[in-house]
Structure formats: structure tokens, C-alpha cells
N, C-alpha and C positions, 0 to 999 in steps of 0.2 A: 504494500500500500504506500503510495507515495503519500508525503506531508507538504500542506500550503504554507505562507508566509501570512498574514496577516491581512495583505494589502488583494492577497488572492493570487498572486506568481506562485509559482511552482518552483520548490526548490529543489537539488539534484541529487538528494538524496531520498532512501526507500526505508524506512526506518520497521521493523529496528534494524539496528547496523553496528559495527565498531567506529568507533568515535575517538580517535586523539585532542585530546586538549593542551595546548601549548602555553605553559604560566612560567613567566620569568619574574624574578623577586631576588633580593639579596641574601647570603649566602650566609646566612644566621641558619643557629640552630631550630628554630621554634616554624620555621619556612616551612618546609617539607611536609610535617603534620598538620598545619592550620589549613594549608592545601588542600590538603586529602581529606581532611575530617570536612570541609565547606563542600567538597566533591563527594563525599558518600554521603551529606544530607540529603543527595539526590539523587543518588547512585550508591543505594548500597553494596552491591556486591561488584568492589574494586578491588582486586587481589594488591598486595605487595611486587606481584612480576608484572604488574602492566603498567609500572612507574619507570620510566629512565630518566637518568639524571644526567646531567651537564655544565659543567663549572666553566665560568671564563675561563680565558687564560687569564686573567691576572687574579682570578680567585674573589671576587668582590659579589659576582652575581651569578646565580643557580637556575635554571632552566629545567622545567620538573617537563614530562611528556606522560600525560597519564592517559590510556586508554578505557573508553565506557564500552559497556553495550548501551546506547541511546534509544529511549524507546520513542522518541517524539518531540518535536521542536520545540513544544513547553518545557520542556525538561534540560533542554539544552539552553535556552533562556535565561532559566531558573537558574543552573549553575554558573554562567556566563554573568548575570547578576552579583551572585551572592560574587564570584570570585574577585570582581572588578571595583566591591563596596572594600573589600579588606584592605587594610593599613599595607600590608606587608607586598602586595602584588603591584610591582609594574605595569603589569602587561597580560595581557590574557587572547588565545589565538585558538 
């Protein structure tokens, strides 16, 4: 089943599906878990292996790559929200 947009466009994706989420933030301890725990408020079953990690080179800032199974573009909203409120997130892709 495909999922609409809002506006009523069609987007290209057929959900559900696997889902990378790209969050970069600095390279503190507390980073990684505030992530994931904002990402299984909406996604709970996120394994520990569907996390990779990515450190600059100069080690300042961490790039998490977490995969969902997504079951619908509310959902993917909802974490794209909650991720983009947090103190800690740069950036979210």
C-alpha cells in the first residue's frame, strides 16, 4: 500500500518498509541513548544492530544511522519531530 503526503502527492515509498534515519549531534556520552530512546517512543522494536555509528575525524561530532521498520508516514513525522525538538540533535535526515 502506498502512503500520501498531506497535500495528497504521492510519496515513493510503500510502507511498511526499512527506514534509515540519519541524526548527527555531538559526540557526548548521553547522545546515542537520548536518540534511540526518542526513536523507540515510536518505534519500538529497534535492535542495538540496526544502529551505526560514525565519529568525525576530529572526534567532536557523532552521526548515529538507525534503521526502522516504518509502518506509515505519521510515524515517521512523529519521530522526525520528536528528534528535531531535542537539545542534543543537529540535524536529522
Amino acid at each position: 500500500m502506498s502512503d500520501r503526503e498531506q497535500d495528497g502527492a504521492e510519496t515513493s515509498f510503500e510502507f511498511p518498509c526499512r527506514f534509515p534515519i540519519k541524526v548527527f549531534g555531538p559526540a557526548v556520552p548521553e547522545f546515542r541513548g537520548r536518540v534511540l530512546a526518542l526513536i523507540r517512543e515510536h518505534a519500538a522494536t529497534v535492535d542495538d544492530d540496526a544502529v551505526r555509528e560514525n565519529l568525525s575525524r576530529g572526534g567532536r561530532y557523532l552521526s548515529l544511522t538507525v534503521t526502522i521498520e516504518a509502518t506509515d508516514r505519521a510515524q515517521l513525522d512523529a519521530i522526525y519531530r520528536a528528534l528535531t525538538a531535542c537539545e542534543l540533535v543537529t540535524m536529522a535526515l
